[in-house]
mmCIF file as Biopython writes it, N, C-alpha, C and O atoms, coordinates in Angstrom:
data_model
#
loop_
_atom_site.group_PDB
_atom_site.id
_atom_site.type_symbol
_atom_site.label_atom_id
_atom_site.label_alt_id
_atom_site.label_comp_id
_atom_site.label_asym_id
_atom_site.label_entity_id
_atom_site.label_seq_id
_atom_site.pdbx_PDB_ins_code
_atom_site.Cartn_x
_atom_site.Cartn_y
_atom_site.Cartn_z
_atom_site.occupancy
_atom_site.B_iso_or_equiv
_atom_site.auth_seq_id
_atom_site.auth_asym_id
_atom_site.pdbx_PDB_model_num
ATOM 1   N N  . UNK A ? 1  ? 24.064 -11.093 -24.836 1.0 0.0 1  A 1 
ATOM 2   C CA . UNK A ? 1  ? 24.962 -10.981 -23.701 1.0 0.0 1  A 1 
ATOM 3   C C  . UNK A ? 1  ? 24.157 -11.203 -22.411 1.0 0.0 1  A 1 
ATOM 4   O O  . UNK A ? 1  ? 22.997 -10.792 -22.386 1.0 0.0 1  A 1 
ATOM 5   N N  . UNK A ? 2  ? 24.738 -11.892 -21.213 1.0 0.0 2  A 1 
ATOM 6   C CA . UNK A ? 2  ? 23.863 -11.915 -20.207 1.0 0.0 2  A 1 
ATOM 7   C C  . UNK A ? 2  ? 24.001 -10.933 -19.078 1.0 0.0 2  A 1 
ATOM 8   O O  . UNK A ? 2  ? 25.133 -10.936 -18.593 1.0 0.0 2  A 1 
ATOM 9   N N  . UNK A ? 3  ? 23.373 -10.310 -18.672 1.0 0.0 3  A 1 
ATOM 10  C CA . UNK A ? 3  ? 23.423 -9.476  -17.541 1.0 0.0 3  A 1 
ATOM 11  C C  . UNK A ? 3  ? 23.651 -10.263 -16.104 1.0 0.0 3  A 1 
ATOM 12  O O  . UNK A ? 3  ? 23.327 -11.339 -15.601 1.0 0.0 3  A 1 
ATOM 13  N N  . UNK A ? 4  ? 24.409 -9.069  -15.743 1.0 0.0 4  A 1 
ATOM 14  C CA . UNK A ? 4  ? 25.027 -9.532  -14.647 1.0 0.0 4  A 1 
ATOM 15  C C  . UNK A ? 4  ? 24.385 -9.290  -13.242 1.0 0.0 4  A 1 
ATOM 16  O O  . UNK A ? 4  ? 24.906 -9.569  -12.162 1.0 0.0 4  A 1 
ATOM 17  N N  . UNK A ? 5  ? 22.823 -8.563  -13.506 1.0 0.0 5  A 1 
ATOM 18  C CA . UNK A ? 5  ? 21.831 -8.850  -12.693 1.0 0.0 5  A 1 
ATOM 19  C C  . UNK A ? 5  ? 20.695 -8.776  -12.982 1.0 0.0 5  A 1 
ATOM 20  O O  . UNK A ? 5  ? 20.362 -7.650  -13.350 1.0 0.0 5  A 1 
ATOM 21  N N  . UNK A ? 6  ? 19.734 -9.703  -12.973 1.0 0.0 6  A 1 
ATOM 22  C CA . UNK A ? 6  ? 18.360 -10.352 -13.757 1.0 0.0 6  A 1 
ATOM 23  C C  . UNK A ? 6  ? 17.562 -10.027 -12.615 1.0 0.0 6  A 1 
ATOM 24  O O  . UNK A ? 6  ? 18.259 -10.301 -11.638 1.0 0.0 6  A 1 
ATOM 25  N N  . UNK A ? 7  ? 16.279 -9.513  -12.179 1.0 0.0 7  A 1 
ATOM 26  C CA . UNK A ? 7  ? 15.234 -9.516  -11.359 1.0 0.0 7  A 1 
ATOM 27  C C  . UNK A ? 7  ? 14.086 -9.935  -12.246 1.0 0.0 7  A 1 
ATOM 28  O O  . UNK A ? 7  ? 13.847 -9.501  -13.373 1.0 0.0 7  A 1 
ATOM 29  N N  . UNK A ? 8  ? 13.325 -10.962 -11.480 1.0 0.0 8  A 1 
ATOM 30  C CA . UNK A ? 8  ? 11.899 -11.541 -12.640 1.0 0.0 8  A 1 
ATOM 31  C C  . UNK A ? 8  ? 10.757 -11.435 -11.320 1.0 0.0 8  A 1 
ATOM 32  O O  . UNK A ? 8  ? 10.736 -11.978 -10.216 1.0 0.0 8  A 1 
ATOM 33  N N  . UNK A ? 9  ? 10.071 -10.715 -11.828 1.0 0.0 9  A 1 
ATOM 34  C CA . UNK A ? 9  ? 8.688  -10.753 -11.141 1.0 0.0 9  A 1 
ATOM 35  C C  . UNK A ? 9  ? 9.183  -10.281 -9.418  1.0 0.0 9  A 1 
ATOM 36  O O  . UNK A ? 9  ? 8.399  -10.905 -8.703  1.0 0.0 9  A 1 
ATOM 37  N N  . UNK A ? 10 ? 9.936  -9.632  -8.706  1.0 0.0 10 A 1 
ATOM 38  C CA . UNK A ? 10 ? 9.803  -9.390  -7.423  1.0 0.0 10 A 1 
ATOM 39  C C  . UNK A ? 10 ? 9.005  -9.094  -6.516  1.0 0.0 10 A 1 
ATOM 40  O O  . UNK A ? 10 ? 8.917  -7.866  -6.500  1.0 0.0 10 A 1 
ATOM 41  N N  . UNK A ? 11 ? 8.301  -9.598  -5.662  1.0 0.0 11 A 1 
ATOM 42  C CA . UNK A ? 11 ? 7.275  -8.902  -4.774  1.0 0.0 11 A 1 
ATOM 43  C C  . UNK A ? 11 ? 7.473  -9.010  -3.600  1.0 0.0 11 A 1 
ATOM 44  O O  . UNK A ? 11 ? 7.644  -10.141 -3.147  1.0 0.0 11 A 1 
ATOM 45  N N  . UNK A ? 12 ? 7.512  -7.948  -2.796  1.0 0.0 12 A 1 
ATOM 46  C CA . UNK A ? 12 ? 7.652  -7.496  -1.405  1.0 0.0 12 A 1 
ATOM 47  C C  . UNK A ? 12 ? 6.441  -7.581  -0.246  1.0 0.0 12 A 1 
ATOM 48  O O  . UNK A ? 12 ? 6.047  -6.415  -0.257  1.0 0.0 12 A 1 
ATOM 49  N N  . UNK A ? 13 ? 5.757  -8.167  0.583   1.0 0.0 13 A 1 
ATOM 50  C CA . UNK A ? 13 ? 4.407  -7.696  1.147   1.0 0.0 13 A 1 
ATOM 51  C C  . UNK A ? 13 ? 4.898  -8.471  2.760   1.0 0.0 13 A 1 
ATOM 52  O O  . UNK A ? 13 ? 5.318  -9.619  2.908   1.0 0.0 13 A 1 
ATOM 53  N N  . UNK A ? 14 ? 4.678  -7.411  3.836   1.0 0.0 14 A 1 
ATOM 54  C CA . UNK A ? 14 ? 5.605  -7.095  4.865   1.0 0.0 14 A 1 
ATOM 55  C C  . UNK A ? 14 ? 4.347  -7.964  5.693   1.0 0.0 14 A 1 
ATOM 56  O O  . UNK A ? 14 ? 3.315  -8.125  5.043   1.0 0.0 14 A 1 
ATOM 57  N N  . UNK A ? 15 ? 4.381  -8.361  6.680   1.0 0.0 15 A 1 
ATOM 58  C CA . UNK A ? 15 ? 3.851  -8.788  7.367   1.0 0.0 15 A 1 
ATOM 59  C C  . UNK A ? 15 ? 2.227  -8.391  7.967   1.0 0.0 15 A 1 
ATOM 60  O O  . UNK A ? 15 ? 1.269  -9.131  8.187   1.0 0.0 15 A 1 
ATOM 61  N N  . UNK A ? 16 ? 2.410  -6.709  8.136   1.0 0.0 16 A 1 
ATOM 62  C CA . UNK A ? 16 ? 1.422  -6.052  8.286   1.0 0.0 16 A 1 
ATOM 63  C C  . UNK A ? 16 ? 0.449  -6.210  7.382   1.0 0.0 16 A 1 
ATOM 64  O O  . UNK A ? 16 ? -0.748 -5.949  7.508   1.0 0.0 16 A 1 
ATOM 65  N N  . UNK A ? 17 ? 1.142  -6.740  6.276   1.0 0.0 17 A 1 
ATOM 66  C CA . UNK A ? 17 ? 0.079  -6.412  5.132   1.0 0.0 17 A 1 
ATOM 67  C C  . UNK A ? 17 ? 0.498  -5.029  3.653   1.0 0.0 17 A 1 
ATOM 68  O O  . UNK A ? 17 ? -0.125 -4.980  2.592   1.0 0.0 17 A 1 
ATOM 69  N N  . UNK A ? 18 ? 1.124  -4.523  3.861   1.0 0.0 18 A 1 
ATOM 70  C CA . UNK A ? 18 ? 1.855  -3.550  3.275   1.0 0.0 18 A 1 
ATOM 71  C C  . UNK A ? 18 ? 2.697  -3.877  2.257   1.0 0.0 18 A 1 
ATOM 72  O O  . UNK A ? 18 ? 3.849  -4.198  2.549   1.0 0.0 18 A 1 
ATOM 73  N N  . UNK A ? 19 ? 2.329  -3.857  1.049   1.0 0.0 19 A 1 
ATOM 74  C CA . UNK A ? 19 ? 3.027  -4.675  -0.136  1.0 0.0 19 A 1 
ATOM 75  C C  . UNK A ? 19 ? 3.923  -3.519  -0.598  1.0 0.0 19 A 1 
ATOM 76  O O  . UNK A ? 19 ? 3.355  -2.497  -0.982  1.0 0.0 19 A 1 
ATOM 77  N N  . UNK A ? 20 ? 5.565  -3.581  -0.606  1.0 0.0 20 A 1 
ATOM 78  C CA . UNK A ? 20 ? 6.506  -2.464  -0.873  1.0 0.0 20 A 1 
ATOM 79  C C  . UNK A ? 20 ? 6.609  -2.849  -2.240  1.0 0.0 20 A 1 
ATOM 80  O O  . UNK A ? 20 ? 6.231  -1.902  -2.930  1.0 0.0 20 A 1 
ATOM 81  N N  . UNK A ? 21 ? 6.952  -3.816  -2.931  1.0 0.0 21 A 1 
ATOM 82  C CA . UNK A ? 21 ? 7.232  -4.222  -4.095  1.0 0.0 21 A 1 
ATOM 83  C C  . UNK A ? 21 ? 6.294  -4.875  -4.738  1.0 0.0 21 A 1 
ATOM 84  O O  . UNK A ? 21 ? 5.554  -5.700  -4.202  1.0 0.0 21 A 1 
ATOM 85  N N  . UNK A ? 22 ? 6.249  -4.432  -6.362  1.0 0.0 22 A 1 
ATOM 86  C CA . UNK A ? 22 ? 4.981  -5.172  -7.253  1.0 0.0 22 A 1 
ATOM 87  C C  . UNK A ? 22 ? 5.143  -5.849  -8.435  1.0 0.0 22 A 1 
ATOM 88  O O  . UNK A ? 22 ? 4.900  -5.140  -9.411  1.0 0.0 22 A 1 
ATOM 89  N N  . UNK A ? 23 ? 5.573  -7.339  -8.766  1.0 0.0 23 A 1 
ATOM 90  C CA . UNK A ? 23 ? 5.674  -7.667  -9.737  1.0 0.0 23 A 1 
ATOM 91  C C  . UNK A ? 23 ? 7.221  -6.525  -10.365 1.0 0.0 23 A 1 
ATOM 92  O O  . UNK A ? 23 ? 7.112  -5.778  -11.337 1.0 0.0 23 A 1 
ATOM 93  N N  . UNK A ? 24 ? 8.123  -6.625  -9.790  1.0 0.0 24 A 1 
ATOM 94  C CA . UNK A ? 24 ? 9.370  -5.562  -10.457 1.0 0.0 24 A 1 
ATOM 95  C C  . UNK A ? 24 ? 10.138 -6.387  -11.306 1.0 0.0 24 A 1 
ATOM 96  O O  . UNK A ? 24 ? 10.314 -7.538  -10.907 1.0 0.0 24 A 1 
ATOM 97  N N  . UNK A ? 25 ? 10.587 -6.091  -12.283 1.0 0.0 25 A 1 
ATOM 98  C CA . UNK A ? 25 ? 11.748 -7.090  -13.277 1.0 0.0 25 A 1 
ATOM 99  C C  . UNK A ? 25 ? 12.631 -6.101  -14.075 1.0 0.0 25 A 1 
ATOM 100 O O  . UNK A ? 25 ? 12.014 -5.139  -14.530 1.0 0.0 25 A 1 
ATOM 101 N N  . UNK A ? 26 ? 13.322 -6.129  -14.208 1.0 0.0 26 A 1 
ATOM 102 C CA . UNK A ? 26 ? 14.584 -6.004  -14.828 1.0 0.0 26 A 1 
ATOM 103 C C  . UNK A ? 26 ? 15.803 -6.285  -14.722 1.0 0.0 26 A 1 
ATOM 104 O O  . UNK A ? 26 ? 16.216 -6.815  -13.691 1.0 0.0 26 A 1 
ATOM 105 N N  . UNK A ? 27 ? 16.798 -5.930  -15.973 1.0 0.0 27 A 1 
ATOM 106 C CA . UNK A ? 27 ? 17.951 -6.356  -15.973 1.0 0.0 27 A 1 
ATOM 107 C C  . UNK A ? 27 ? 18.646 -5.282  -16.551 1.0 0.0 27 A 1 
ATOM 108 O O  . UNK A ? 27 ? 18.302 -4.369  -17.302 1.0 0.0 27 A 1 
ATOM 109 N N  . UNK A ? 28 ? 20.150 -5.740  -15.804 1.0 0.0 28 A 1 
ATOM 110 C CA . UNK A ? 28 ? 21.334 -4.750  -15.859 1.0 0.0 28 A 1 
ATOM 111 C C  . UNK A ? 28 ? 22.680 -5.502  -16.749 1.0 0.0 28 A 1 
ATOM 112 O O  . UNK A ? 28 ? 23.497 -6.317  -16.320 1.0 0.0 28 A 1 
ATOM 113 N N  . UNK A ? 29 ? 22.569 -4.924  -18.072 1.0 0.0 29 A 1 
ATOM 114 C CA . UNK A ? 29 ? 23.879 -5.325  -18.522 1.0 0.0 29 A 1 
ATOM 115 C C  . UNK A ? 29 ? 25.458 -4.903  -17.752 1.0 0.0 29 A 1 
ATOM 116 O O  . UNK A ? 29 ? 25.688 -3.929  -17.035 1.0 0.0 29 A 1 
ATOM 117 N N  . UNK A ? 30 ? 26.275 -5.848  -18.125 1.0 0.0 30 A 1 
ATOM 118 C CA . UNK A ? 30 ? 27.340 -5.952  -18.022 1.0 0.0 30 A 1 
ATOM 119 C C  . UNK A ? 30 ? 27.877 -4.378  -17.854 1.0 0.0 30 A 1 
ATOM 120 O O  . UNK A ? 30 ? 26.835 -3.729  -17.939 1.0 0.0 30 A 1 
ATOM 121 N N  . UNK A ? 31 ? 28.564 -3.790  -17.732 1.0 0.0 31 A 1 
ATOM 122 C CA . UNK A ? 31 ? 29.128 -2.782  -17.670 1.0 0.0 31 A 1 
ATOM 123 C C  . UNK A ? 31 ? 28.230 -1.559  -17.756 1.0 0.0 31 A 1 
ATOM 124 O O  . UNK A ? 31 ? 28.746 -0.567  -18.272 1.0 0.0 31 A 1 
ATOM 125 N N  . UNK A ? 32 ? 27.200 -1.478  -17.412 1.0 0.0 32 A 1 
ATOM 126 C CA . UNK A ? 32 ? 26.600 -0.270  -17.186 1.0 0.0 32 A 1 
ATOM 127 C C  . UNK A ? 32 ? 25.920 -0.069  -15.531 1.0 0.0 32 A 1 
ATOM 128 O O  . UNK A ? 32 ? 25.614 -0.852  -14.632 1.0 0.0 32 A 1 
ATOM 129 N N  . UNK A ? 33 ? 25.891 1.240   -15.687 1.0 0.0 33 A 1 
ATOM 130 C CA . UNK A ? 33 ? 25.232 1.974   -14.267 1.0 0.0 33 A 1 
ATOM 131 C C  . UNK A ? 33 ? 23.975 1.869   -13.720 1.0 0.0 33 A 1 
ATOM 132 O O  . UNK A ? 33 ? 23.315 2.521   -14.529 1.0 0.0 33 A 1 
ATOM 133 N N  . UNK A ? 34 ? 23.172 1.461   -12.843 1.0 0.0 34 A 1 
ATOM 134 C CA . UNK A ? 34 ? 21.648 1.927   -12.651 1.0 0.0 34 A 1 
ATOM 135 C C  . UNK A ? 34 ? 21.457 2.701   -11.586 1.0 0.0 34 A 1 
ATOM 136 O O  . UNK A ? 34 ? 21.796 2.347   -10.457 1.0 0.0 34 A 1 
ATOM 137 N N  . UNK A ? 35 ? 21.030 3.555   -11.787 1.0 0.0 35 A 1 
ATOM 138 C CA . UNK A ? 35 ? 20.388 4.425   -10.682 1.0 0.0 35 A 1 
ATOM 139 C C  . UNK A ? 35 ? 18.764 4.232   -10.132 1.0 0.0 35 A 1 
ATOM 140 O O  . UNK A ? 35 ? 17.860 4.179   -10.965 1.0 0.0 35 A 1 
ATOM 141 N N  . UNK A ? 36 ? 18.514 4.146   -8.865  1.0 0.0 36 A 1 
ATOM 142 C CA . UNK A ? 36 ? 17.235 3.758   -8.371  1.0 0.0 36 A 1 
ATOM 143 C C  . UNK A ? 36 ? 17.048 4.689   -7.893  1.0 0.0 36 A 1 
ATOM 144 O O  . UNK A ? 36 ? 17.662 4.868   -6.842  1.0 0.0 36 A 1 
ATOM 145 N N  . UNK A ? 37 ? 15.882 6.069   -8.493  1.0 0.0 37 A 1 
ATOM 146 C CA . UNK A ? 37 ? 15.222 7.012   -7.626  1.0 0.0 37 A 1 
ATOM 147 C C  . UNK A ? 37 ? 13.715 6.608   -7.621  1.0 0.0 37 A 1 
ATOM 148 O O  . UNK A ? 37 ? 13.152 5.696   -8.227  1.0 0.0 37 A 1 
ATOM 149 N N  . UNK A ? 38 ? 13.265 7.472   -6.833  1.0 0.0 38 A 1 
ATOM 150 C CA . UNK A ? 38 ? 11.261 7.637   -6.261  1.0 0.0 38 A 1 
ATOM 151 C C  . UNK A ? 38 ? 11.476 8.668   -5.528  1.0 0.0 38 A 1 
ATOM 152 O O  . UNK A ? 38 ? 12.331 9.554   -5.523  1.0 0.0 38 A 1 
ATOM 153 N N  . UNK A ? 39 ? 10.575 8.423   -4.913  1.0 0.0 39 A 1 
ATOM 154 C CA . UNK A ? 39 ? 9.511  9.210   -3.745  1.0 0.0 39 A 1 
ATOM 155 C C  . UNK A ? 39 ? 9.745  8.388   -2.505  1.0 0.0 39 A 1 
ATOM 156 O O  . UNK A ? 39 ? 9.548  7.173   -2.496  1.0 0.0 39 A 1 
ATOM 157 N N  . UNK A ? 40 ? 10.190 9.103   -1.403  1.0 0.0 40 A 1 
ATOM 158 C CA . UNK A ? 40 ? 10.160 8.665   -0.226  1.0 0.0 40 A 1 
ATOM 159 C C  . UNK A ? 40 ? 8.867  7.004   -0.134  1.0 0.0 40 A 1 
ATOM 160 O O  . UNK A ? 40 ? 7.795  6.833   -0.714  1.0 0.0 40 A 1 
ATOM 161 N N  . UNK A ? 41 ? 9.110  6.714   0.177   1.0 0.0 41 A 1 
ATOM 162 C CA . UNK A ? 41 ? 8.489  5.071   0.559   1.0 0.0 41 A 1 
ATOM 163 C C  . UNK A ? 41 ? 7.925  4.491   -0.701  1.0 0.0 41 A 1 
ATOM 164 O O  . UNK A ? 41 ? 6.992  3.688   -0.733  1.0 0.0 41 A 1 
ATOM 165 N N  . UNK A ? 42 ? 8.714  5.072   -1.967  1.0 0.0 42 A 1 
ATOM 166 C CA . UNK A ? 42 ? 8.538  4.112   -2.955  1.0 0.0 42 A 1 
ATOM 167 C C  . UNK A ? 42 ? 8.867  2.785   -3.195  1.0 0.0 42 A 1 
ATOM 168 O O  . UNK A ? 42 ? 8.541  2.142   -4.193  1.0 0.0 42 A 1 
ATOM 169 N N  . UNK A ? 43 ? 9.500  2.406   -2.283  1.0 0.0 43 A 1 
ATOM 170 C CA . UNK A ? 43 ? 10.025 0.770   -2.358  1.0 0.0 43 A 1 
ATOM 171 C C  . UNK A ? 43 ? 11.751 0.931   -2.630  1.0 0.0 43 A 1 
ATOM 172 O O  . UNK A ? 43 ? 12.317 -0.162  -2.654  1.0 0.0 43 A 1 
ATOM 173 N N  . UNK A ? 44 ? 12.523 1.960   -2.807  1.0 0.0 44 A 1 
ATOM 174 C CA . UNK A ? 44 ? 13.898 1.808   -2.973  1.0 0.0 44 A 1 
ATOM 175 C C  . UNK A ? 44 ? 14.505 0.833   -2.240  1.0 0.0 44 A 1 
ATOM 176 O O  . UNK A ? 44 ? 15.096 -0.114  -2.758  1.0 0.0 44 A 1 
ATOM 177 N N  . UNK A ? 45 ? 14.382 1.030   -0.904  1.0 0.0 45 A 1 
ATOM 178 C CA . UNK A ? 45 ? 15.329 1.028   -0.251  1.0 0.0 45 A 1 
ATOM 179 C C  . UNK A ? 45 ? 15.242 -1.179  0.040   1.0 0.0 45 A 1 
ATOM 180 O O  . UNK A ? 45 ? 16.069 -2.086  0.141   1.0 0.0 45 A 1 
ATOM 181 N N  . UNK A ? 46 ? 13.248 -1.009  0.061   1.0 0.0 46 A 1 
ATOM 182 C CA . UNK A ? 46 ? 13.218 -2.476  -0.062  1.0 0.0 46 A 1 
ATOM 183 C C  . UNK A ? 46 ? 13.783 -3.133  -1.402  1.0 0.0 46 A 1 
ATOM 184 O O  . UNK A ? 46 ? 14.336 -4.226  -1.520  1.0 0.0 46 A 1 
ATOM 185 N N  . UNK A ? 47 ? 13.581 -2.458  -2.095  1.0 0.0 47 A 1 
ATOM 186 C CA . UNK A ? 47 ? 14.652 -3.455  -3.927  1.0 0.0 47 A 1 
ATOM 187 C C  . UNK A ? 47 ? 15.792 -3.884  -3.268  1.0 0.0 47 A 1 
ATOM 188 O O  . UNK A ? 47 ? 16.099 -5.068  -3.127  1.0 0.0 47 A 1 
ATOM 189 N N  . UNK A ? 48 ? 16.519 -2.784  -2.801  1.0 0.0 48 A 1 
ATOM 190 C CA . UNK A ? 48 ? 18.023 -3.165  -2.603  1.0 0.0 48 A 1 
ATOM 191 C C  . UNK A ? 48 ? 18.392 -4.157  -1.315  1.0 0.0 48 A 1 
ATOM 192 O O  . UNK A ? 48 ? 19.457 -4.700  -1.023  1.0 0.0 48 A 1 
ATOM 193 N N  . UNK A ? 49 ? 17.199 -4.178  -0.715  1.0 0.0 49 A 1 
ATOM 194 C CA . UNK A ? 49 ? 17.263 -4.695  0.596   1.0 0.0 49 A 1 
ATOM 195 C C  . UNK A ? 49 ? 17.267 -6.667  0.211   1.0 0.0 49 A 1 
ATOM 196 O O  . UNK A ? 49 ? 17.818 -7.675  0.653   1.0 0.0 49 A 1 
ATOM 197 N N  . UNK A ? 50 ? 16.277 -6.295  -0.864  1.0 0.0 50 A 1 
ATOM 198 C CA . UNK A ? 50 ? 15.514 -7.732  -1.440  1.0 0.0 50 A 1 
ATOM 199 C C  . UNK A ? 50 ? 16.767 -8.360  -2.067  1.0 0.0 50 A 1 
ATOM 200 O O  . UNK A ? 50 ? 17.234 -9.486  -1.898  1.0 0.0 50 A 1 
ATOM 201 N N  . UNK A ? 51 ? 17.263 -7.173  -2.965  1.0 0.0 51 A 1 
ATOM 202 C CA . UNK A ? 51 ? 18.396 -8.280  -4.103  1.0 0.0 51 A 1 
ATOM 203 C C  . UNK A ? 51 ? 19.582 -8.605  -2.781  1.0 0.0 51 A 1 
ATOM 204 O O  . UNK A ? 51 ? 19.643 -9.796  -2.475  1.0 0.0 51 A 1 
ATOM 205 N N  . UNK A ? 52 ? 20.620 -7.542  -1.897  1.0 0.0 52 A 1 
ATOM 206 C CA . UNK A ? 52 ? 21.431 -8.207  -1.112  1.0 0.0 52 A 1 
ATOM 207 C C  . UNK A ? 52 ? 20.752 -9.146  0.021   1.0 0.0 52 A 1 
ATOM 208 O O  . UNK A ? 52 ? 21.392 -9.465  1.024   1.0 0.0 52 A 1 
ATOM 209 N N  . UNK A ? 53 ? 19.325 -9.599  -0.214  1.0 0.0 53 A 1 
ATOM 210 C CA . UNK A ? 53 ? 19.250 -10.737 0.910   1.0 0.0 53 A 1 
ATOM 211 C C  . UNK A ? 53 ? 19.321 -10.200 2.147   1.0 0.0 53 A 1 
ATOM 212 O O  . UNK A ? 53 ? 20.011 -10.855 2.928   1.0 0.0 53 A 1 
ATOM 213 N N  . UNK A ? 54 ? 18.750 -9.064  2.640   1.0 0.0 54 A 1 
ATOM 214 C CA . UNK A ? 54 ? 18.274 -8.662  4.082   1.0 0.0 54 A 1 
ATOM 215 C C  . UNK A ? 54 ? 17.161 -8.921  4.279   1.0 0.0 54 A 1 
ATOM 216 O O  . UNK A ? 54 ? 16.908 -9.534  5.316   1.0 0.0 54 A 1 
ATOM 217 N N  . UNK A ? 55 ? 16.303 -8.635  3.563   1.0 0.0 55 A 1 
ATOM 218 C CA . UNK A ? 55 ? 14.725 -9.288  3.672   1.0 0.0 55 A 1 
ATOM 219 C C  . UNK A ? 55 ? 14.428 -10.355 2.783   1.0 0.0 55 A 1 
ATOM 220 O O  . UNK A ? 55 ? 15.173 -10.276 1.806   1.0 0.0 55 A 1 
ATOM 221 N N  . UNK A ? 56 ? 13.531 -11.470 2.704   1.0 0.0 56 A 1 
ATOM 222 C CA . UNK A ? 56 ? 13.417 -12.279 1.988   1.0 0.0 56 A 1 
ATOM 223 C C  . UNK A ? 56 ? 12.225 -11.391 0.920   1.0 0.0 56 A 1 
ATOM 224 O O  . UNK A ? 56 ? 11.574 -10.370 1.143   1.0 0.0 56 A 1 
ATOM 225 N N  . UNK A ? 57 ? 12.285 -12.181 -0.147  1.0 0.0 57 A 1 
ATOM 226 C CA . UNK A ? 57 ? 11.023 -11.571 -0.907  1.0 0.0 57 A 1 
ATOM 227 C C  . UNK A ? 57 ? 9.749  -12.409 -0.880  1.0 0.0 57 A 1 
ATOM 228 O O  . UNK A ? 57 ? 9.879  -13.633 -0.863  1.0 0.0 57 A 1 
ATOM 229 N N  . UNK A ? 58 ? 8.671  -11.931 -0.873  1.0 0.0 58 A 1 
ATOM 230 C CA . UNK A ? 58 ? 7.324  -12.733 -0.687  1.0 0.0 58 A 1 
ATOM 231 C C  . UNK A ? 58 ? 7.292  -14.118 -2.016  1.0 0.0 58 A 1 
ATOM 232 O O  . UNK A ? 58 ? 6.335  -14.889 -2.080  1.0 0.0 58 A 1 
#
């Protein structure tokens, strides 16, 4: 079955130099839930930022 969202290899690294994201991949089947927790400046907020296309990814 194909998932209805694929991430391969993502990497984040901000201008400063500050790499938020590392090599991230996964996938989300069809009809199920994902939940994204961490630790304050674990990169959440950049994943979600990356997949809707607010920031570009490196």
């Amino acid at each position: 079955m194909n998932p209805i969202l694929r991430i391969e290899h993502l990497t984040k690294v901000y201008p400063n130099g500050v790499q938020a994201l590392t090599d991230v991949s996964f996938d989300v089947p069809r009809g199920q839930f994902v939940a994204v927790i961490g630790l304050s400046g674990s990169g959440k907020s950049t994943l979600l930022r990356c997949i809707n296309r607010l920031v570009e990814p490196t």
